[in-house]
C-alpha positions in Angstrom: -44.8 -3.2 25.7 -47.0 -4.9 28.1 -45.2 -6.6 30.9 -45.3 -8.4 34.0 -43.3 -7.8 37.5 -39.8 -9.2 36.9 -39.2 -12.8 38.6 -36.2 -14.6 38.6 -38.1 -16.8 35.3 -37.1 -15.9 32.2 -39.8 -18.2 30.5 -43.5 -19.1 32.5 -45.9 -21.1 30.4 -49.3 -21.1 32.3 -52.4 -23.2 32.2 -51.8 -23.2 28.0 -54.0 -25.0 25.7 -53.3 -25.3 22.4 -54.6 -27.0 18.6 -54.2 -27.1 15.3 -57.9 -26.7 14.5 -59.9 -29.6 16.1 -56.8 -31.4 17.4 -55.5 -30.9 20.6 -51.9 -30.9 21.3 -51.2 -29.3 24.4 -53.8 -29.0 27.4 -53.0 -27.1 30.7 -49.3 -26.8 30.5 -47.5 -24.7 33.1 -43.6 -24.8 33.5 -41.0 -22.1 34.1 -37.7 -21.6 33.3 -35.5 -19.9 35.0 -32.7 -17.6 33.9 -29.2 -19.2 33.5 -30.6 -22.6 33.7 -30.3 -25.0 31.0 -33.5 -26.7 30.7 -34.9 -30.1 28.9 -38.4 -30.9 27.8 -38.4 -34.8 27.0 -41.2 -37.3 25.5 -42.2 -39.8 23.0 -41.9 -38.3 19.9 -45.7 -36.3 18.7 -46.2 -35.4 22.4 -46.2 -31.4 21.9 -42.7 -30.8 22.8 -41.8 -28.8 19.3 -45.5 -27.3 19.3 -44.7 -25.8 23.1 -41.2 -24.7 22.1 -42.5 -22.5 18.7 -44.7 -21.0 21.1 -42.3 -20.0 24.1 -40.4 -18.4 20.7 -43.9 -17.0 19.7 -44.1 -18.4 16.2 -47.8 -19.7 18.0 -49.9 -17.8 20.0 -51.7 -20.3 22.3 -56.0 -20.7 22.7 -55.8 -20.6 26.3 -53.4 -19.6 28.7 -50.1 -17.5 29.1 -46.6 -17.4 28.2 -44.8 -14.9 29.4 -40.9 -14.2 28.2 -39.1 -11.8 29.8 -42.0 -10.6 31.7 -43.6 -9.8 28.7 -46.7 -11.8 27.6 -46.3 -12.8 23.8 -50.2 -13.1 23.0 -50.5 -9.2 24.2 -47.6 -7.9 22.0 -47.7 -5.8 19.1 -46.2 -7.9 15.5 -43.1 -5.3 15.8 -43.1 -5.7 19.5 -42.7 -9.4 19.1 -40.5 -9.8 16.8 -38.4 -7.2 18.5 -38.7 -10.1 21.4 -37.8 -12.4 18.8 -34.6 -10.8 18.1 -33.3 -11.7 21.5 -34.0 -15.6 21.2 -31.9 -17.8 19.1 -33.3 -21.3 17.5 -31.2 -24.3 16.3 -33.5 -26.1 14.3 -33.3 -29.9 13.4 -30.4 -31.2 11.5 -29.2 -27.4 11.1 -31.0 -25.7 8.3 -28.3 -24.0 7.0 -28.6 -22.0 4.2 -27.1 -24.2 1.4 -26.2 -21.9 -0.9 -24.2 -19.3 1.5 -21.0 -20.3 2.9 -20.4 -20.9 6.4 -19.2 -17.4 7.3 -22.2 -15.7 5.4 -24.6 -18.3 7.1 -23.3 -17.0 10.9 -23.1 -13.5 9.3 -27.1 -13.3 8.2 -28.3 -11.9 11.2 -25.4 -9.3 12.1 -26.3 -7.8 8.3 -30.0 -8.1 8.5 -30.3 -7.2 12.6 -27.6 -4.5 13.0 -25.4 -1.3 10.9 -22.2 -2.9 12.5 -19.9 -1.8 10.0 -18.3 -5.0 7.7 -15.0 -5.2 9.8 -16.8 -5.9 13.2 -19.0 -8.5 11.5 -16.1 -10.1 10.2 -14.2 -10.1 13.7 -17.7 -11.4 15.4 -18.4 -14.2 12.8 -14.8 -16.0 13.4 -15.1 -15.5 17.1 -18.7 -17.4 16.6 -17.3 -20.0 14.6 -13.9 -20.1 16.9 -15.8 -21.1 19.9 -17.8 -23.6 18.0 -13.9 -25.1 16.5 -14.7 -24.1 12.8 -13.0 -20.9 12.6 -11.0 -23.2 9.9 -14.0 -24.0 8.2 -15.6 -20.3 7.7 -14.9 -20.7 3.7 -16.7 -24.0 3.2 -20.2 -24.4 2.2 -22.6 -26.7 3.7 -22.4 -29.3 1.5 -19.0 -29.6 2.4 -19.7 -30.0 5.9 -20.5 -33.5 8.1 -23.2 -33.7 9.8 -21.8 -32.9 13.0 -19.4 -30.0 11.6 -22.9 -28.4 10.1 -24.8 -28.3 13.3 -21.8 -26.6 15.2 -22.1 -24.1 12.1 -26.1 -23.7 13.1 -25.1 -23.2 16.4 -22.5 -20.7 16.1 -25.4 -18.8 13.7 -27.7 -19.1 16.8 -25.6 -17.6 19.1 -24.5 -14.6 16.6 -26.5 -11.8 18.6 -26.0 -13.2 21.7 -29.5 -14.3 22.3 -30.7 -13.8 26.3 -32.4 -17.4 25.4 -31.7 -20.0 23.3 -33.7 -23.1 22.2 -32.8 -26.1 20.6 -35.3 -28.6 19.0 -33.5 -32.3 18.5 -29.9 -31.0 18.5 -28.4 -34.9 18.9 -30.9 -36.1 16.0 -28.9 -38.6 14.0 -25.5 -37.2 15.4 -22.6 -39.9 15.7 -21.3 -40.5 19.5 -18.3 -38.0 19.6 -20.5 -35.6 17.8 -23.4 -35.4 20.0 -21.3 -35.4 23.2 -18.9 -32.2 21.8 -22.9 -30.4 20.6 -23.6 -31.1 24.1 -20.6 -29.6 26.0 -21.2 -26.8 23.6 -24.6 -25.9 24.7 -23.6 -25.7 28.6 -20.6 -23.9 27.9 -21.7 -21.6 25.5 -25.0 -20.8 28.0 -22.3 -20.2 31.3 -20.1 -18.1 28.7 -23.0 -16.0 27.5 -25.4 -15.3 30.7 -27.6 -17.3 28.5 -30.8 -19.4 29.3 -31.5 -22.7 27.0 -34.3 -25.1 26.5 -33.5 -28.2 24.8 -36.6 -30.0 23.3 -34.8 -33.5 22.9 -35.9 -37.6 23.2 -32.3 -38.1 24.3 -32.1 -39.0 27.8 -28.3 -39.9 28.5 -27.2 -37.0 26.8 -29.9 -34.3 28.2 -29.6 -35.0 31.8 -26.1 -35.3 31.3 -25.6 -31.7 31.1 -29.1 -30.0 31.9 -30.1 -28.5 35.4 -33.9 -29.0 34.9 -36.3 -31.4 32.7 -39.8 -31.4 31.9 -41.4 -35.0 30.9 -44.2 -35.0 28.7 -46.4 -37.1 27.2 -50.1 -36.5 24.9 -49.8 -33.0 25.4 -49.4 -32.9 29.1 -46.7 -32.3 31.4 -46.4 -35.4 33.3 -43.5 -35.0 35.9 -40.5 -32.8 36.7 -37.3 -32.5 38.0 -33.5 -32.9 38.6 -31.9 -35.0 36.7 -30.7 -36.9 39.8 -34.9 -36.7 41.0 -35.7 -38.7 37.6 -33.0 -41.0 37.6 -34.5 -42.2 40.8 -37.8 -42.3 40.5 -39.8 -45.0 41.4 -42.9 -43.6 39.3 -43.8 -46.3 36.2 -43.9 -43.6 33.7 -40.4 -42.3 34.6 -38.9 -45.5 35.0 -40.4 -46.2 31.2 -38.7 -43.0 29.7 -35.8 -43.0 31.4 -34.5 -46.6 31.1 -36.3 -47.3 27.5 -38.5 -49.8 28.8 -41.2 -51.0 26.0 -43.3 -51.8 28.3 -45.5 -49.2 30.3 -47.8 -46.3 30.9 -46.6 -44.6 28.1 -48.4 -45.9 25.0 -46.6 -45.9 21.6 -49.6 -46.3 19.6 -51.5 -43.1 18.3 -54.6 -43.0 20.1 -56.9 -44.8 17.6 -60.1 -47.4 17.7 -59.6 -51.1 18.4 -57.9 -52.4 15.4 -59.7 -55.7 15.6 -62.9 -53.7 15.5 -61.3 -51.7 12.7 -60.7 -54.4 10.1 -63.7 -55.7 10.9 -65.5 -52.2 9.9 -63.7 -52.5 6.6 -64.7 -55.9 5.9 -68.2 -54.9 6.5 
C-alpha cells in the first residue's frame, strides 16, 4: 500500500482541485489535521465543505492534488486497499441516516456483522457499550421511528464509532437539533474522541457550538480556504471576513448570492 513517511498528521489535503464536470468546487486547498485533534471546517452553506470531507473519506478522488490519510495517498490506492482504509474511518451523516427498518441495536450492530467474525455474544456486549456511552443503552430495542431527533443522531453516532474508527467525520451534526440536544451531540464528539485516541472533523455552519469544543477550524468560502485557526485566533480577528462568519453579520466580504449575471441585466435579457 503506497505510503508516505509518518508525520504527526493524520489527514494532509494538498494543493486539491476538484469539479463535478465543468464546475469548480474546490481550488488549491491544503489543510492538515493532526492526530487527536478535533477539527472544524466552517462556511456559508455550497462552499465545498461536504465535497472536501467525501474526499478526505475517499468517496472522491480529486483532479489535482493530494490527500493523504494515514500516510497513505487515497488517489494511489488499490479499490480493496481503500476501502480497507475506509474501514478505519467512521461517518455521521446529516440528520442520522439510520436504517429505518432495523432497530437501534441492529443499526450499531451492521458493521460488527458485515466488518468482523466476532462471535454474536461479543457483538451483543460491544453494541450496548456503544449505545451506553451514547445514554441509549435503554433504547437498544426501539426503532428509528420511535426515536427524536436528538435521540436518533446519538443512535448514528454510537453506529459511527462501532469499530472504533482512528478518524471520524461528521457532516452537519447540530442540523436542526434543539438547544440541549445539540450541546449533549457536542460533549459527545470531544469526549468520545479523548476516550477513543480518535481524530474528528466536523464539517459544520455552527459557530457557537464548533469552537466551543474544537481545537482547530478551517474557514472556507467558494471553494477556497480562506483563514485558519484557534478558536480563540478567530474570535479575535480583526479580518472583515471573519468578523462576518463569526458574529453573523449580513453584511460583508462574504457574498450570499450564487455567483450569477447582473439581475437587472437579466430581466432585461428576458424581456428582450
Amino acid at each position: 500500500m503506497p505510503t508516505i513517511p509518518a508525520t504527526d498528521n493524520l489527514v494532509e489535503v494538498e494543493n486539491v482541485n476538484f469539479a463535478y464536470d465543468s464546475r469548480q468546487i474546490l481550488e488549491g486547498v491544503s489543510l492538515d489535521i493532526r492526530r487527536g485533534q478535533v477539527v472544524a471546517i466552517m462556511g456559508l452553506s455550497g462552499c465545498g465543505k461536504t465535497t472536501l470531507l467525501r474526499l478526505i473519506g475517499g468517496a472522491l478522488l480529486p483532479t489535482r492534488g493530494e490527500v493523504r490519510v494515514d500516510g497513505k495517498v487515497m488517489a494511489r490506492l488499490s479499490h480493496e486497499e481503500r476501502f480497507a482504509l475506509r474501514r478505519r474511518m467512521g461517518m455521521l451523516f446529516q440528520f442520522g441516516a439510520l436504517f429505518t427498518d432495523m432497530s437501534c441495536y441492529d443499526n450499531v450492530a451492521f458493521q460488527m456483522r458485515e466488518h468482523t467474525d466476532l462471535p454474536r455474544e461479543m457483538i451483543d456486549d460491544l453494541v450496548l457499550m456503544k449505545l451506553q456511552a451514547v445514554g441509549l443503552r435503554g433504547a437498544h430495542q426501539l426503532m428509528p421511528s420511535a426515536l427524536s431527533g436528538g435521540m436518533a443522531r446519538r443512535v448514528a453516532l454510537a453506529r459511527t464509532i462501532a469499530l472504533d474508527p482512528m478518524l471520524i467525520m461528521y457532516d452537519e451534526p447540530f442540523a436542526g437539533l434543539d438547544p440541549v440536544s445539540m450541546g449533549v451531540i457536542g460533549q459527545l464528539i470531544r469526549r468520545l474522541n479523548d476516550a477513543l485516541g480518535a481524530t474528528s472533523i466536523i464539517v459544520t455552519h455552527d459557530v457557537a457550538e464548533a469552537l466551543g469544543l474544537v481545537d482547530y477550524v478551517y474557514i472556507m468560502s467558494a471553494g477556497v480556504i480562506l483563514t485558519q485557526g484557534t478558536p480563540d485566533e478567530l474570535r479575535a480577528s480583526d479580518k472583515p471576513f471573519v468578523r462576518q462568519f463569526v458574529h453573523g453579520e449580513t453584511d460583508g466580504p462574504m457574498p450570499f448570492h450564487y455567483p450569477a449575471e447582473d439581475y437587472a441585466s437579466d430581466l432585461r435579457a428576458r424581456e428582450a
